[in-house]
Phi, psi and omega in degrees: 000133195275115199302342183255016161313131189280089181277334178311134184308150163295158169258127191292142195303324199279151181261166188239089178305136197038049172272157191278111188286031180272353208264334187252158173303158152333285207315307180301303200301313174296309167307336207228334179289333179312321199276338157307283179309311155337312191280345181262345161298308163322319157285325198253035136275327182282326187268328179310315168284323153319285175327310169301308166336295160259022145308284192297304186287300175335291196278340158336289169291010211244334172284000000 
């Protein structure tokens, strides 16, 4: 066994709302805002289609 072996649980890639942030790095802290922001571009890309959806039925019926 090597003096720098990590024995400490892995930490999950995923973030956990309202988990506790004292245990991660910059580096980590940083890796999970990427992955915040990825994933709400990804929502407000999805209510942009939805939305545009129920435009289109909407004025469907309004005609």
């Amino acid at each position: 066994m090597s003096l720098f072996d990590d024995d400490r649980p892995q930490k999950p890639v995923a973030h956990e709302i309202g988990g506790d942030l004292s245990l991660l790095s910059v580096d980590e802290l940083s890796s999970r805002i990427d992955l915040l922001q990825a994933e709400i571009a990804r929502l407000e890309e999805e209510r942009k289609r939805k939305s545009a959806g129920r435009l289109a039925a909407e004025n469907l019926f309004r005609s």
